[in-house]
C-alpha positions in Angstrom: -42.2 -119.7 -73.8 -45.2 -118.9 -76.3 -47.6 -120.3 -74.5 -46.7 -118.2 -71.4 -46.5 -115.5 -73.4 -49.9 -115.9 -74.9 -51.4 -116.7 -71.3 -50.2 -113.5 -69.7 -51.5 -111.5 -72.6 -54.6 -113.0 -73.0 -55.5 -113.1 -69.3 -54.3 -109.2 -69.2 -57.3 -108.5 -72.0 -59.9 -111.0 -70.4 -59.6 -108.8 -67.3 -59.6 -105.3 -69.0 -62.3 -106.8 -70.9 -64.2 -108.0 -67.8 -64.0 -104.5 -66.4 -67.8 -103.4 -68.6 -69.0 -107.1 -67.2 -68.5 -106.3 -63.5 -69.8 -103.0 -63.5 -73.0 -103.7 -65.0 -73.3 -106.8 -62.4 -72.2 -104.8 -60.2 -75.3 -102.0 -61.6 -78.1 -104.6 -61.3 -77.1 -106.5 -57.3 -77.6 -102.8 -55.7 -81.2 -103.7 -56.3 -81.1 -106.4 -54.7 -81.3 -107.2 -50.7 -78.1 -106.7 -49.2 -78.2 -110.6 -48.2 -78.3 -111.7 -51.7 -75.7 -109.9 -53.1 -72.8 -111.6 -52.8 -74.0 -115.0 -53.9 -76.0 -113.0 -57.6 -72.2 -111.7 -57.9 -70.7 -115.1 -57.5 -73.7 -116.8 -60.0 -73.3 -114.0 -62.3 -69.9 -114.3 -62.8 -70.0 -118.1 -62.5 -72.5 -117.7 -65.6 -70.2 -115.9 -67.6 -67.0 -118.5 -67.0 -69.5 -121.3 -68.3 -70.7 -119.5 -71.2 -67.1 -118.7 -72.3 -65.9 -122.0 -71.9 -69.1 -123.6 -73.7 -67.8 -120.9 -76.3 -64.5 -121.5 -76.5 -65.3 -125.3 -77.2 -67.1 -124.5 -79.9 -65.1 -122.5 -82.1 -65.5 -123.8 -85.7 -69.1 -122.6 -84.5 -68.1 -119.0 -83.2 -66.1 -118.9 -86.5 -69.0 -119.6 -88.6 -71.0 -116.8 -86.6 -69.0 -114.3 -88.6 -70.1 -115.7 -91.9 -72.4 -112.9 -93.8 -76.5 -114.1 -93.2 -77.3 -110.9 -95.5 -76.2 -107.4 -96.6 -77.6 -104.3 -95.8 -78.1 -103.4 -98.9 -80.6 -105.9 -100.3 -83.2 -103.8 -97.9 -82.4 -100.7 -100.1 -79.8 -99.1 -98.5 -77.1 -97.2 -100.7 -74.0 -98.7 -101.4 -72.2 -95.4 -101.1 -72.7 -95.7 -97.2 -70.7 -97.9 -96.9 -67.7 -96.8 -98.9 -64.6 -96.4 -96.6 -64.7 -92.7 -96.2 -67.6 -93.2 -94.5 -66.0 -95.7 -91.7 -68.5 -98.5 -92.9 -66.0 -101.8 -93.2 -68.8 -104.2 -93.3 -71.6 -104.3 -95.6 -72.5 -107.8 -94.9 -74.8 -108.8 -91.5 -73.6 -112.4 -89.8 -75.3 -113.5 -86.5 -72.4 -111.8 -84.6 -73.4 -108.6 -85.7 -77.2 -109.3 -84.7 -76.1 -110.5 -81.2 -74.2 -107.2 -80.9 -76.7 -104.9 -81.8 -79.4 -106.8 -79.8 -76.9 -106.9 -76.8 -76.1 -103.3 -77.3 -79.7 -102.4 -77.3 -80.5 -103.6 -74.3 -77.5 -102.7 -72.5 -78.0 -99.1 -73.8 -82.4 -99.4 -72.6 -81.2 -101.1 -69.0 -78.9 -98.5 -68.3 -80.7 -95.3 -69.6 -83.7 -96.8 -67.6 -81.6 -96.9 -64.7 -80.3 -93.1 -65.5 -84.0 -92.1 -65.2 -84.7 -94.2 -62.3 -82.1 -92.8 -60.4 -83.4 -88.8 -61.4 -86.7 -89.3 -61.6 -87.1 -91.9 -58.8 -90.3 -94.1 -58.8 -93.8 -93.2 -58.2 -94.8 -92.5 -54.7 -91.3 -90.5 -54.3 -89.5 -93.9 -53.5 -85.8 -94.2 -54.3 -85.0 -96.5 -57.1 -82.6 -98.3 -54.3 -85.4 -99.4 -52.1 -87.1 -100.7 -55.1 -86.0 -104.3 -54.9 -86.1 -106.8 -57.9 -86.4 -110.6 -58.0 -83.5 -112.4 -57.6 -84.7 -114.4 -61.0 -85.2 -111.5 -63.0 -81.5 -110.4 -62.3 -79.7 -113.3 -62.7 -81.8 -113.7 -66.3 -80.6 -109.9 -66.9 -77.1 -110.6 -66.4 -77.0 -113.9 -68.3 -78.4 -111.7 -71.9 -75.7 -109.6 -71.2 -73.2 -112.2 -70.2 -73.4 -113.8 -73.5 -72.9 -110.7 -75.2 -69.9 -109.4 -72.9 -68.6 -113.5 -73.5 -68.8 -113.9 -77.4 -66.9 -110.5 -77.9 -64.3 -111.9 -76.1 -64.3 -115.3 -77.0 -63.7 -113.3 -80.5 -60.6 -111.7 -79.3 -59.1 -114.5 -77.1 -59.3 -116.9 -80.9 -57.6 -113.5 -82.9 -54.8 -113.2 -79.9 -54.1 -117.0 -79.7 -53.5 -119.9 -82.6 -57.0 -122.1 -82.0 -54.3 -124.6 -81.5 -53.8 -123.5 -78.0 -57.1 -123.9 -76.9 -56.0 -125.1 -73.3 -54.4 -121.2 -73.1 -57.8 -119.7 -73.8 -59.9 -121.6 -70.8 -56.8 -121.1 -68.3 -56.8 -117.4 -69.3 -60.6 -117.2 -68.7 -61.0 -119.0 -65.3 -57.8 -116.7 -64.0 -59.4 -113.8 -65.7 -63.3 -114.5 -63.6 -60.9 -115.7 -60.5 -59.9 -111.9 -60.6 -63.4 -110.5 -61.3 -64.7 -112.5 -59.0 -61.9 -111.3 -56.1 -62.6 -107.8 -56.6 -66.4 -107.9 -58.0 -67.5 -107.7 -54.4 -65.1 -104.3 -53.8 -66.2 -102.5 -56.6 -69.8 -103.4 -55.9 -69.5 -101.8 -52.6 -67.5 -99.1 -53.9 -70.5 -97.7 -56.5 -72.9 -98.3 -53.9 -71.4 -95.9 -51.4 -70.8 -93.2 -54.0 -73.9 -92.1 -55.8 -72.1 -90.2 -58.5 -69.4 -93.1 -59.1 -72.8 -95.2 -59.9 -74.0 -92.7 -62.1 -70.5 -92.0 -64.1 -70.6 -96.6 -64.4 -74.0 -95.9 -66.3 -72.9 -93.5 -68.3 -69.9 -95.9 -69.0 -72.4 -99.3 -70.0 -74.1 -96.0 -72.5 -71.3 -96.1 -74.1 -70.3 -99.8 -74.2 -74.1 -100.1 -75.6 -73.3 -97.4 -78.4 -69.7 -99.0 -78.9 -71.3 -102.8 -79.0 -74.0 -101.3 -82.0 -71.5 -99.8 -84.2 -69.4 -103.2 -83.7 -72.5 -104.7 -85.1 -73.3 -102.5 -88.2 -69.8 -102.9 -89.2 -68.4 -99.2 -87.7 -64.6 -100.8 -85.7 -62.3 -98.4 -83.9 -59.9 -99.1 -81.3 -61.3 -99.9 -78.0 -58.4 -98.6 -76.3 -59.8 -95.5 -76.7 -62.7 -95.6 -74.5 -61.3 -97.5 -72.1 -58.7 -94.2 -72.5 -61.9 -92.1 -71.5 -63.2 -94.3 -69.1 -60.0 -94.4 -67.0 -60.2 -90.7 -67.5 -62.9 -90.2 -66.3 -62.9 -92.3 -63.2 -59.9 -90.8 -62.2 -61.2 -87.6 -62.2 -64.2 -88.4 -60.2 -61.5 -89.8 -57.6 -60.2 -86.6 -57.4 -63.3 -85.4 -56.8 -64.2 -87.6 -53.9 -60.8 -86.9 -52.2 -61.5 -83.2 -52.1 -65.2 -84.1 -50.7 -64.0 -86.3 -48.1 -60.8 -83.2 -47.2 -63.5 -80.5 -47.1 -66.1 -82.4 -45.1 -63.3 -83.5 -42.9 -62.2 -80.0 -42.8 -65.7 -78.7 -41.7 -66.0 -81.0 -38.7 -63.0 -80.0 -37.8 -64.4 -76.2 -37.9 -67.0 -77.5 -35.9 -66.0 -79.0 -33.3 -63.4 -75.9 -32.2 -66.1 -73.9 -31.9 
């Protein structure tokens, strides 16, 4: 029974984990033609299943990705930072950390660019939306980010599972992107149809960006906590739509009895 146990925890966390992944693909199709869509969706996802796997194989290799390259303070920086009280647990830098920052960088730049885009619009007064993007430059967007999104969980799949069980690990993956890639297409849709729902997703991949950054200079707190807020928050933005759609509804109504 452990191993049934371990599957149906570890899928539960790919998926909740796969949540920040799907969005962001999710983000970067709606600037593509409508045609293309659904085949960068299945790609993009297909691109993250193969980078997990090709992770998961090698994980004496992901293990050794933790191992200190350097510490932040031989460039000067005071020890005292990163005494406990400060919530510095890491003082060492190991290429995880690098791929985190970088990752979070960018996700932080692709998404505050897209903030912009979508208040500022482009030059000419065209709407970011009808501003399409090569289907190239997408997919090589969402495989930078795929590898980030893939080694954090990679990382979590190895601390929930014994390494022993490696067979666990890949089911739990390909059940957890069989999910993602079920409902990809929905929520895809879903943020396309409601402007504001978009905007709340980019505010979301901010944070992930911010979160990913302080996972890579060493700053851990539980996850479960933003995902708290981002549940939160999408909820409330639910709400909101439902009492759009009732009033609008409301004022055809109003409308048509006159």
């Amino acid at each position: 029974m452990e191993w049934i146990v371990a599957l149906v925890a570890l899928t539960a966390m790919e998926i909740v984990l796969g949540i920040d992944n799907i969005v962001f693909i999710a983000i970067l199709v709606g600037r593509l033609p409508e045609a293309q869509r659904a085949k960068a969706r299945t790609i993009g996802l297909g691109l993250a299943l193969i980078t997990r796997i090709l992770l998961l194989l090698t994980l004496t290799w992901i293990l050794g990705l933790t191992e200190p390259l350097f510490e932040w303070t031989d460039f000067g920086i005071p020890a005292a930072w990163f005494a406990e009280e400060h919530g510095q647990e890491i003082n060492g830098v190991s290429v995880r950390d690098l791929i985190l920052i970088v990752g979070g960088l960018f996700l932080i730049y692709k998404s505050v660019h897209e903030v912009h885009e979508k208040i500022e619009g482009h030059k000419g007064g065209d709407d970011v939306d009808s501003v399409q993007v090569s289907f190239g430059s997408v997919l090589a967007q969402i495989a930078v980010i795929d590898i980030v999104f893939s080694l954090d969980s990679v990382i979590t799949a190895v601390g929930m599972v014994d390494a022993s069980l490696l067979w666990v690990m890949i089911t739990a993956v390909i059940l957890s992107i069989c999910v993602m890639l079920i409902f990809a297409g929905r929520v895809s849709a879903f943020v396309e149809r409601h402007q504001t729902v978009k905007m709340l997703a980019l505010s979301f991949l901010i944070l992930i960006g911010v979160m990913l950054v302080a996972e890579g200079i060493g700053t851990h707190f539980n996850k479960g906590y933003v995902y708290f807020a981002m549940a939160f928050s999408l909820m409330v933005e639910m709400l909101n739509l439902r009492m759009k759609s009732k009033a609008a509804v409301k004022a055809e109504a109003a409308i048509g009895g006159e």
